[in-house]
C-alpha positions in Angstrom: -35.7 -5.9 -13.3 -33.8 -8.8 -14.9 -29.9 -9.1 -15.3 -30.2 -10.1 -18.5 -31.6 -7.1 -19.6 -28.7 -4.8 -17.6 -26.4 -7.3 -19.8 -28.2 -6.2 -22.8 -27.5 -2.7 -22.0 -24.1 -2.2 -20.9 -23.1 -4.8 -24.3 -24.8 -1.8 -26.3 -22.5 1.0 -24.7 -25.5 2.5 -22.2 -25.3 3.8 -18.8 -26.9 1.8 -16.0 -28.9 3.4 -13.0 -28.1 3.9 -9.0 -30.7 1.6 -8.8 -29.8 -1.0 -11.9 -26.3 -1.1 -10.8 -27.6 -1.9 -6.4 -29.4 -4.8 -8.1 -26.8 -6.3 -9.6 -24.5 -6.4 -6.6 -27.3 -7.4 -4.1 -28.1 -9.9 -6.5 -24.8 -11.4 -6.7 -23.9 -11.6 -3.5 -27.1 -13.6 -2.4 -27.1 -16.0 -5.5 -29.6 -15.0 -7.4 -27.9 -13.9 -10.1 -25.2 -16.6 -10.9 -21.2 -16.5 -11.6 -22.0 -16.3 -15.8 -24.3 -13.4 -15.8 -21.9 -11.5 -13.4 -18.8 -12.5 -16.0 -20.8 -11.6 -18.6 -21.8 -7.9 -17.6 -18.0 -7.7 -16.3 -16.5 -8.5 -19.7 -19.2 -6.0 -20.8 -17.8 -3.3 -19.0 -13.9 -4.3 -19.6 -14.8 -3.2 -23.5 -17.9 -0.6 -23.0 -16.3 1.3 -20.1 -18.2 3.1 -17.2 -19.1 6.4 -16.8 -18.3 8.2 -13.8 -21.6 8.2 -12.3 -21.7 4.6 -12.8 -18.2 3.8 -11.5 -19.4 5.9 -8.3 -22.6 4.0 -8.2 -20.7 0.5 -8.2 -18.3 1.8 -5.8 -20.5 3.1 -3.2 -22.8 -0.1 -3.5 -19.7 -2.6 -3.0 -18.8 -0.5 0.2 -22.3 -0.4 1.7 -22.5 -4.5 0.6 -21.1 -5.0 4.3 -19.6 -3.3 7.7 -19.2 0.1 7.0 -17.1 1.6 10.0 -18.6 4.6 12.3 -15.3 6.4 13.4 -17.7 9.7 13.8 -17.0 9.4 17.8 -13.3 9.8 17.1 -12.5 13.4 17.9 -10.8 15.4 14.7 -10.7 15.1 11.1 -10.0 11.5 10.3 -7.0 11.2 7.2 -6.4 7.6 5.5 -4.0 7.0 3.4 -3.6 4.3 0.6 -0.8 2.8 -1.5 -1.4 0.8 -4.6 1.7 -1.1 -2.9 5.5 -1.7 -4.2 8.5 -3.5 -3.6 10.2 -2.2 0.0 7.3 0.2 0.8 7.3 0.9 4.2 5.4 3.9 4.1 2.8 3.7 6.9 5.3 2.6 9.6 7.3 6.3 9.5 4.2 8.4 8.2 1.1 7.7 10.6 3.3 8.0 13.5 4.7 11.4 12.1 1.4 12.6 11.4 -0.5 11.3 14.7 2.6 13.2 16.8 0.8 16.1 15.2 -2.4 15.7 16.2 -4.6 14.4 13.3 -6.0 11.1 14.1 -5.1 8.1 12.2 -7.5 5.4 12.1 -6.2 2.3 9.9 -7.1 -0.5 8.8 -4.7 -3.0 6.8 -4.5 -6.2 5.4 -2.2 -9.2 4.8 0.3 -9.4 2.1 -0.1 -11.9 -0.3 3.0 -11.5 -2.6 7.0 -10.7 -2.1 6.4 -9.6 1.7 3.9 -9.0 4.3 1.2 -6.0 4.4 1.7 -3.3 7.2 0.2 -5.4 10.1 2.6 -8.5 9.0 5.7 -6.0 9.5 4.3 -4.7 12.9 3.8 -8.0 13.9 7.9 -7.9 13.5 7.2 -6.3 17.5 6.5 -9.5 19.9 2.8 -9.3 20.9 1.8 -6.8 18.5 -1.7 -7.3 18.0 -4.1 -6.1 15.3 -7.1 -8.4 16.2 -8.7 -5.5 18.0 -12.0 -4.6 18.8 -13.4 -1.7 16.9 -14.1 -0.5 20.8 -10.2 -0.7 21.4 -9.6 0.9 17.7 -11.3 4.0 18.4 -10.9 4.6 21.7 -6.9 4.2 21.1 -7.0 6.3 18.3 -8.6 9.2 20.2 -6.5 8.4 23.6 -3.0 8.9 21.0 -4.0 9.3 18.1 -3.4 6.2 16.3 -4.2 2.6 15.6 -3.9 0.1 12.6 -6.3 -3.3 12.7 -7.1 -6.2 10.3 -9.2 -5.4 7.8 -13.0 -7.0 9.4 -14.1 -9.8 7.5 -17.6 -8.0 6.5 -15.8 -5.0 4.3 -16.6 -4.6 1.4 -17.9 -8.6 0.6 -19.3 -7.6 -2.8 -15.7 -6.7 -3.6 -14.1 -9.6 -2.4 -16.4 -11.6 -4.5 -16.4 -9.7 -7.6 -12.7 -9.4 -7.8 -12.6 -13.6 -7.1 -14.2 -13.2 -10.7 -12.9 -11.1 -12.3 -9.4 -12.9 -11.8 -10.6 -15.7 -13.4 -12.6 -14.3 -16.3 -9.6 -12.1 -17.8 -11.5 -8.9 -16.5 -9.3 -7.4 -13.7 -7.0 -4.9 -15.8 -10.3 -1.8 -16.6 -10.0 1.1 -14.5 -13.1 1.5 -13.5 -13.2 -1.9 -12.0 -10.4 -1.7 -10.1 -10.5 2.4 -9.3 -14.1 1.2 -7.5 -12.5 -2.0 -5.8 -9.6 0.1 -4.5 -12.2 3.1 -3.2 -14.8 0.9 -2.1 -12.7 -0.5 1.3 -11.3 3.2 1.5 -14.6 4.5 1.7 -16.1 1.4 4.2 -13.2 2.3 6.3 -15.2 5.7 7.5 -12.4 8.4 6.9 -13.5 12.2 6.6 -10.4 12.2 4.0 -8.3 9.7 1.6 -5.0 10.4 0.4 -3.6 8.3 -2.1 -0.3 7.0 -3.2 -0.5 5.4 -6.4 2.8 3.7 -7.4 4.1 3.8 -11.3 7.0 1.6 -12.6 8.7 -1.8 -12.8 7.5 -2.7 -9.4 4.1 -1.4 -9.1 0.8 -2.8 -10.7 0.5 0.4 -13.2 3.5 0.0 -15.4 3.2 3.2 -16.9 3.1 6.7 -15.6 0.0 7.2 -18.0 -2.3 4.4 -16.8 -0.6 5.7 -13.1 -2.4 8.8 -14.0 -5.3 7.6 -15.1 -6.5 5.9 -12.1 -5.2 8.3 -9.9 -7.8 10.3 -11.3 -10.9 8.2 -11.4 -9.7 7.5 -7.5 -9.5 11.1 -7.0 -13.3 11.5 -8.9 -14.7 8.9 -6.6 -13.7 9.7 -3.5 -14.7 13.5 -4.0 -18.3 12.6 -5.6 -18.9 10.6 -2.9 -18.3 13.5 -0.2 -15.0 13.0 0.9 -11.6 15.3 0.5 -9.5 12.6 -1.9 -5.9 13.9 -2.9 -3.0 11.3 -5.0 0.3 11.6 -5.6 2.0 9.4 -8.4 5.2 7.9 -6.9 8.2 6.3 -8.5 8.7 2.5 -8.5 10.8 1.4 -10.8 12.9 0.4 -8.0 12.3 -0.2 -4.3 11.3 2.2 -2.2 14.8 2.7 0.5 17.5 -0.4 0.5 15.5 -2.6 3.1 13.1 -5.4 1.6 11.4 -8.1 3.9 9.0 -7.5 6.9 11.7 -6.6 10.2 14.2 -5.4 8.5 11.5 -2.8 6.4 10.5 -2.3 9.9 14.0 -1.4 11.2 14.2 1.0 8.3 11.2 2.4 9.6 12.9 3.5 13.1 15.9 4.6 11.5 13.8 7.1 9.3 12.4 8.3 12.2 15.6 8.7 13.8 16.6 10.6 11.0 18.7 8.1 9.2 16.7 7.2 6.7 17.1 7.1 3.0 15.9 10.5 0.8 13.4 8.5 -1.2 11.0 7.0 1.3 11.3 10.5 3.8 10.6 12.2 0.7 7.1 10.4 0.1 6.5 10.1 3.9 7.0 14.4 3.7 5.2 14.5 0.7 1.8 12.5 1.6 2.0 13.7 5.2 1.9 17.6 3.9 -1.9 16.7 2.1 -2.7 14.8 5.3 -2.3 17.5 7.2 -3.6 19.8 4.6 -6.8 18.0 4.5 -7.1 18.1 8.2 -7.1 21.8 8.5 -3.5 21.0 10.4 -1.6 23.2 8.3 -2.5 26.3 5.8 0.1 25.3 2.9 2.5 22.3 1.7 5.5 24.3 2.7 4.3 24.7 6.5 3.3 21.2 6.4 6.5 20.2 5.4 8.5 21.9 8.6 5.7 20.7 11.3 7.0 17.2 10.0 10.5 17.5 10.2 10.2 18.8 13.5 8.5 15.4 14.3 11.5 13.7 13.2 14.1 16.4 15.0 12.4 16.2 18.7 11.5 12.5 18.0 8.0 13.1 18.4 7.1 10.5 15.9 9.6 8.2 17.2 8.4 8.5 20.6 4.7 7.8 19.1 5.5 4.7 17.5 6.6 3.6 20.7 3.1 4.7 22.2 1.3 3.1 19.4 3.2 -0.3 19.3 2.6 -0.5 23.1 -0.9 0.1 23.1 -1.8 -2.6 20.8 0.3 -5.2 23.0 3.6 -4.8 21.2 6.8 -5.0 22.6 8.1 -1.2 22.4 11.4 -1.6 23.5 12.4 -2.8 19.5 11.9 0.6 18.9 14.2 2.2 20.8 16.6 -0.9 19.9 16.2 -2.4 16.8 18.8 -5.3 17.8 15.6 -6.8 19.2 13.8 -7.6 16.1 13.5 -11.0 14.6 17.0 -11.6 13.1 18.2 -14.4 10.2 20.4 -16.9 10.8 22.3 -16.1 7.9 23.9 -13.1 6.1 25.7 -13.2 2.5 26.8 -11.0 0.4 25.7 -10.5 -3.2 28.5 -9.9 -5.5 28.6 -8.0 -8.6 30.3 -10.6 -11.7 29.4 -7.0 -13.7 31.0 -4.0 -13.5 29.1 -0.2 -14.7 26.5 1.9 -13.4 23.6 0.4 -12.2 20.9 1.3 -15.0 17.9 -0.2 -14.0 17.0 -2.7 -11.2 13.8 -5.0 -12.0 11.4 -4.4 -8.7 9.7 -7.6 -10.0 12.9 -10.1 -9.4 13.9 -8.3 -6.0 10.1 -8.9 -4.7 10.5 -12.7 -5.8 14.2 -12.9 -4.0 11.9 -12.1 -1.1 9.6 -14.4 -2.0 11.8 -17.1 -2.6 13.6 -16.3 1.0 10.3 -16.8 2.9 9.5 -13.3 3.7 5.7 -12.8 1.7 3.3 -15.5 1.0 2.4 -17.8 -2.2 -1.2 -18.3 -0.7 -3.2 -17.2 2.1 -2.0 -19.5 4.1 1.5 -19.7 3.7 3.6 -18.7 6.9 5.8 -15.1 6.4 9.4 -16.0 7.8 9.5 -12.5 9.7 14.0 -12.1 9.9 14.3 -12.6 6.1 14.8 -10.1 3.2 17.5 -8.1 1.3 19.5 -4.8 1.7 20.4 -3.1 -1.3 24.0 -1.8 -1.5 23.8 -0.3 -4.6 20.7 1.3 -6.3 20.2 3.3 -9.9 22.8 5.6 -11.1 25.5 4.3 -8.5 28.6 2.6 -10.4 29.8 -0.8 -9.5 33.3 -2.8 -9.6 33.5 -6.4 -10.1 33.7 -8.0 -6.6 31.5 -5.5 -5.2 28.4 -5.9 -3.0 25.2 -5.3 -4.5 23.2 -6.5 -2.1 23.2 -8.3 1.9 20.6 -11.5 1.7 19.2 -12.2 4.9 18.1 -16.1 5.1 17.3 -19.2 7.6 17.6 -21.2 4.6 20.8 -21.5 2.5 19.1 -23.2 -0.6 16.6 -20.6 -0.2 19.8 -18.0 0.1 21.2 -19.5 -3.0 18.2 -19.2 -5.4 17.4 -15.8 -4.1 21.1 -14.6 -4.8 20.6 -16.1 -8.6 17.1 -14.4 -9.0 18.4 -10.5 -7.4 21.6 -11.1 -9.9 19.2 -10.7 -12.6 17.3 -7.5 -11.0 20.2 -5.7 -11.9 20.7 -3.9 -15.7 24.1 -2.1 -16.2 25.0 0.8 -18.5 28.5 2.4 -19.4 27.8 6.0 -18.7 25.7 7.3 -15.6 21.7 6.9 -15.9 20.0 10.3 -14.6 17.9 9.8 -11.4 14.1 9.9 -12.6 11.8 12.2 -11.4 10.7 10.6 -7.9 7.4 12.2 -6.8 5.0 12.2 -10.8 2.6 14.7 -9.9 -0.1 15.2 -7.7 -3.5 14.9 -8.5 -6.5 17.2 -6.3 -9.7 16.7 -8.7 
């Protein structure tokens, strides 16, 4: 078998083999086939397409490339849930303690952010001590001792797609669905859930623009997952502006608590509600969405969940008492207010200049190795629809840094778009997506 040859064949529009498409990712990752005849077969497949057989086939061959986690000693049906990621999305903080005070185990694993704020484990890591470098030891016996644990994504998951997408960023080949349906599922599937629900993001703020190309790989994620044997459910989500009013790492994680208090705000308890319902569909926790639905709430009424993200954040070193008082959480030095020089209803506010405000303010990362300023971020005092005076407060910018402050003022002025008459809310949850 010769790469050149598989290059030959995808250029001319035909299906590679199990086999044909194992070779070319082994191949890769140990050098024998070099950087231009990977580029070449990717460009290939950026205009021929994949099949989806084939896009199964690469999938399931980036996942087995490295570590692929046992969690078959974990007692229960084991759900994971994944977000194609947005501005202000908190998600994981309110729902895997909601559905763990149920029952259903909730094994994690989560990366770093590299963008306007941190991933999941750089918000927890808004607890002092909170610790994520766990053993996978400590990870599953925590998860079946309460049900839940989040950790750092190992190293050694999924290499071949760490690699691939290095590549792929620099050759002009990373927007093709079936290239980046099989990067998504391949560290979904390495991850060793029994079930994956999904939460793909459409709008200003999320990486699919539009609800149709939303839609789309929703679907070849749903067709992966359930070819390769395991229960995958998504729901298309609105992002066209951020999820809640909190942006930046603590204070995301402050809106966390108070959703579980029951304070939160109607958009992000809707998705929480929403997702949680499959979760618990999909692990035989609850006969319909509507049942679902309640058992959740309740978590919320008796502060079940609450009480569990206590548990959780304790167990993994944290100090829990930031839960119960959120006055304990990393704080900025300084508060100002944004205020409106515009006056009508709030028509449309750009996700994309609010992430960079955060960005600007310290709270995500430029590289890998830039340091996330924890306290920083923005509230939003006034989100789509709502009408505005001149003089008003759009926004609260959290900052240790008032040049920092004063660039990310002039960049959130410009995430908002008035109108003169009242724009009707979009539909928030899309649709949901089974097979």
């Amino acid at each position: 078998m010769y790469m050149v040859e598989l290059i030959e064949k995808k250029r001319d529009g035909e299906e590679l083999s199990q086999k044909e498409i194992a070779f070319m990712i082994s191949g890769y990752l140990s050098g024998e086939i070099t950087d231009y005849q990977m580029a070449a077969i990717l460009m290939a497949i950026y205009f021929r397409g994949m099949t989806p057989r084939e896009t199964v086939d690469l999938t399931m061959a980036m996942a087995h490339s490295g570590d692929m986690l046992d969690l078959s000693t974990i007692e229960g049906i084991k759900v994971d849930k994944h977000s194609t990621g947005g501005v202000g999305d908190k998600t994981s903080l309110v729902l895997a303690p909601m559905v763990a005070a149920l029952g259903v185990p909730v094994a994690k694993m989560s990366g770093r952010g590299l963008g306007h704020t941190g991933g999941t484990i750089d918000k927890l890591e808004s607890f002092s001590g909170f610790n994520t470098s766990i053993s996978t030891e400590q990870f599953i016996r925590n998860v079946n001792q309460i049900k839940l644990a989040i950790m750092g994504q190992t190293a050694n998951l999924a290499p071949a797609d760490k690699a691939l997408y290095a590549l792929r960023d620099v050759t002009a080949t990373v927007d093709n669905m079936p290239l980046i349906a099989s990067s998504i599922m391949s560290k979904k599937l390495a991850a060793g859930a029994d079930a994956i629900v999904l939460d793909v993001k459409t709008g200003s703020g999320a990486f699919m623009k539009s609800e149709e190309n939303a839609i789309a790989l929703a679907k070849a994620m749903v067709s992966i997952g359930n070819l390769a044997g395991k229960k995958t459910i998504a729901i298309i989500s609105d992002m066209d502006q951020p999820l809640g009013y909190y942006v930046g790492n603590a204070l995301e994680v402050k809106e966390a608590i108070d959703t579980l208090n029951g304070e939160g705000p109607e958009d992000l308890m809707e998705l929480c509600l929403t997702l949680g319902s499959y979760m618990l569909l999909c692990a035989n926790k609850a006969d319909t969405v509507e049942d679902a639905r309640k058992m959740l709430q309740n978590t919320i009424t008796n502060k079940t969940a609450l009480d569990k993200l206590a548990e959780f954040v304790a167990a993994q070193g944290g100090d829990n008492r930031a839960v119960y008082d959120t006055g304990l959480l990393p704080k900025a030095k300084i508060e100002e207010e944004l205020i409106s020089v515009e006056e009508g209803y709030v028509a449309k506010i750009i996700c994309d200049k609010v992430g960079v405000a955060s960005l600007i303010l310290g709270g995500g990362r430029q590289t890998k190795e830039s340091e996330i300023d924890l306290a920083v971020g923005i509230k939003l005092h006034k989100k789509v629809g709502d009408y505005v005076k001149i003089g008003e407060s759009l926004a609260t910018i959290y900052g240790n840094d008032p040049i920092k402050v004063k660039d990310a003022k002039i960049c959130m002025l410009d995430a908002y778009c008035y109108a003169n008459e009242a724009i009707p809310k979009s539909k928030f949850i899309k649709c949901i997506i089974s097979e």
